[in-house]
ZAMARGU-4260 file (C-alpha; in steps of 0.2 Angstrom, whole numbers, plus 5000, padded with zeros to 4 digits):
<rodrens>
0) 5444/5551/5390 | 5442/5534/5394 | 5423/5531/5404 | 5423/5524/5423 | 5416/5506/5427
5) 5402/5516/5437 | 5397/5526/5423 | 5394/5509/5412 | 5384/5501/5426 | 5374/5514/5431
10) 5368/5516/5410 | 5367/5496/5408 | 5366/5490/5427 | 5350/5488/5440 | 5354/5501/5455
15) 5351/5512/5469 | 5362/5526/5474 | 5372/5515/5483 | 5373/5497/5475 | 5372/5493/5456
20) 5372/5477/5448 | 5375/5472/5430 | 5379/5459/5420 | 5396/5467/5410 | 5399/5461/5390
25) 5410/5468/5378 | 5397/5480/5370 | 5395/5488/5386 | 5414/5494/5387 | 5414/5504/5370
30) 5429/5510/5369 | 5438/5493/5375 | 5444/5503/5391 | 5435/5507/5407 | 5442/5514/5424
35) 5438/5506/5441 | 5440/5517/5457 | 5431/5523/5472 | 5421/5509/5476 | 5419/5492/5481
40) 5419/5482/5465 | 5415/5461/5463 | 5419/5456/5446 | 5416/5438/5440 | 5419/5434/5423
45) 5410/5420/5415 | 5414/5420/5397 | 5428/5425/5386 | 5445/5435/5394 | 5448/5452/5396
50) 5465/5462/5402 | 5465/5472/5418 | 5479/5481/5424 | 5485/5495/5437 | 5501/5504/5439
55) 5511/5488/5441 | 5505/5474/5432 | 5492/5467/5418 | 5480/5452/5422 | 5474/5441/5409
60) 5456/5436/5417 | 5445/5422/5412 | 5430/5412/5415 | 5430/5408/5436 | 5441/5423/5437
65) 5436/5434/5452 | 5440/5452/5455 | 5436/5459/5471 | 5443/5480/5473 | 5442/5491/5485
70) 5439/5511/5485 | 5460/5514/5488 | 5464/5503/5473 | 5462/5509/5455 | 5466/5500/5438
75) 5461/5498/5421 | 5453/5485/5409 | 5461/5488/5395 | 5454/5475/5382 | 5441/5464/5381
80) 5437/5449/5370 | 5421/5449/5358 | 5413/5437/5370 | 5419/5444/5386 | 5404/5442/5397
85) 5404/5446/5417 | 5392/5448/5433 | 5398/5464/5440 | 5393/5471/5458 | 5397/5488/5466
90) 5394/5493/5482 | 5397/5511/5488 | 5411/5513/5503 | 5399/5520/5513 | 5386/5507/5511
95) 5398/5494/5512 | 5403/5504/5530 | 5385/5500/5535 | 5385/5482/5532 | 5389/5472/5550
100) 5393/5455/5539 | 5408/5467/5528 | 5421/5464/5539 | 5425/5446/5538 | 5427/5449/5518
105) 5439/5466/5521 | 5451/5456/5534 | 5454/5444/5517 | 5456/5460/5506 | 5468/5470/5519
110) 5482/5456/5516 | 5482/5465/5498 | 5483/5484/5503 | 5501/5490/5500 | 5509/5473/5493
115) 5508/5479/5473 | 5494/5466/5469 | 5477/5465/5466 | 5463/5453/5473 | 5462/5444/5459
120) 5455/5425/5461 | 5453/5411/5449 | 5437/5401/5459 | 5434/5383/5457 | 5421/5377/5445
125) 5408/5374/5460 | 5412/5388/5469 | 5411/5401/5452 | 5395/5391/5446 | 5389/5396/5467
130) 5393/5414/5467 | 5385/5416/5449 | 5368/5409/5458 | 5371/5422/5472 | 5377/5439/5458
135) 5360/5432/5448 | 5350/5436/5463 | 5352/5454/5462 | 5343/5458/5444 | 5325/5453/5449
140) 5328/5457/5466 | 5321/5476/5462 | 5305/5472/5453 | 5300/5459/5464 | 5303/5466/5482
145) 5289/5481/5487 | 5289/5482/5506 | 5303/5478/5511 | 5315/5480/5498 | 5328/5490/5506
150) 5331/5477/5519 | 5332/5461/5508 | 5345/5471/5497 | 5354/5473/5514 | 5353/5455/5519
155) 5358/5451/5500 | 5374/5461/5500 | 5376/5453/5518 | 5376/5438/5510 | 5385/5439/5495
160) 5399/5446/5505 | 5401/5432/5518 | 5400/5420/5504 | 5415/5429/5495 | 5422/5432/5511
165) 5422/5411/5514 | 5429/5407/5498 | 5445/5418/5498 | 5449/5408/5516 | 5448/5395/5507
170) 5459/5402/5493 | 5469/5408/5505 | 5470/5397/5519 | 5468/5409/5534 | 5453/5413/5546
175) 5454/5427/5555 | 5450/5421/5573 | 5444/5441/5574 | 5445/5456/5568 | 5462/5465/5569
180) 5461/5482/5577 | 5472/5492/5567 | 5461/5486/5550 | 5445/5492/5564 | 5453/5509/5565
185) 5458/5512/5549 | 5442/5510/5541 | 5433/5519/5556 | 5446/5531/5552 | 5443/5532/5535
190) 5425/5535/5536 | 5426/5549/5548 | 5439/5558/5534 | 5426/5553/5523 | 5410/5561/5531
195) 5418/5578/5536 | 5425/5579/5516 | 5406/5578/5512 | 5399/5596/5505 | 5387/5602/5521
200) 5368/5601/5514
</rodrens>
C-alpha cells in the first residue's frame, strides 16, 4: 500500500497538527509513489521532474511547476526523478477555514472544482524564485519564534496564500471583484458537515 503525502511530511517535514512544511526529494518518496488527499496541499518543485496524476490524466511536473490541491481532489505521484526536489506545504482544511486571507486564493481554485483538471501552474522564473523565498520561510520559523509563534505562523500562511493567490490571477487573468456567495456557502457548508462528523470528546 502506497504511503500518503501527509504521512512523508509529517516523518520528514517541520509541523504542528495543522500545518506541516517539508522540503520533498526523491528519497523521501520510497516507494516512487505517494497519495495526496484531504488537505490543502502547495507543491513547488524546484529540481528534477516527477509524474502526478488522478483519475483523468498524468502531469509531467518540473522546475517552477506549482501544484496547489484541495481536500476534494485526490491524485497520485507516481514517479520521481533521482533529483526530484520540491518545497511542499500542507495546511489542514480546517485551519485553512480559519485563515480570513484564504479566500481570495479558494475563488482561483473553485474555477477548477468539477472541470477534470487539476491546479497545476508552470510559474515564471521571478515569481517561482519569490514563492521559494516565502516556502523557505517556514522551516526556521519554529525554532526561532517563542512567544508568539502561533500568530506569526498564521500571518505566514496568510501570507503565503495571498501571494499564491496573486500570482494565479495573474496566470489566470481574473480578479474576483468579491467573493461569490454560492463558493461562501459551500465551504461554510462543508465545514459544518465537517464538525458534526467529528467523534464527540
Amino acid at each position: 500500500m502506497n504511503p500518503t503525502l501527509l504521512e512523508i511530511i509529517q516523518t520528514h517535514g517541520n509541523g504542528t497538527e495543522s500545518t506541516c512544511y517539508c522540503e520533498l526529494t526523491s528519497s523521501s518518496v520510497p516507494t516512487g509513489k505517494a497519495e495526496l488527499k484531504e488537505g490543502f496541499f502547495f507543491l513547488l518543485v524546484t529540481n528534477g521532474t516527477a509524474q502526478l496524476a488522478d483519475e483523468y490524466q498524468t502531469y509531467e511536473l518540473q522546475p517552477a511547476h506549482l501544484v496547489t490541491l484541495t481536500p476534494s481532489t485526490k491524485c497520485m505521484i507516481q514517479a520521481t526523478s533521482s533529483h526530484f526536489q520540491s518545497m511542499l506545504l500542507y495546511l489542514k482544511p480546517t485551519f485553512f477555514d480559519s485563515l480570513p486571507d484564504g479566500q481570495p486564493l479558494y475563488e482561483q481554485l473553485a474555477h477548477y472544482l468539477g472541470h477534470y483538471q487539476l491546479p497545476v501552474f508552470l510559474l515564471e522564473n521571478e515569481q517561482a524564485t519569490y514563492l521559494q523565498k516565502i516556502f523557505a520561510l517556514f522551516s526556521p520559523c519554529r525554532n526561532n519564534a517563542v512567544n508568539y509563534y502561533d500568530s506569526i505562523l498564521n500571518h505566514l500562511c496568510s501570507f503565503c496564500l495571498l501571494q499564491i493567490a496573486d500570482i494565479l490571477t495573474q496566470i489566470c487573468h481574473e480578479v474576483p471583484d468579491y467573493a461569490r456567495r454560492s463558493t461562501d456557502i459551500f465551504r461554510l457548508f462543508k465545514k459544518n458537515v465537517d464538525g458534526k462528523l467529528s467523534p464527540a470528546p
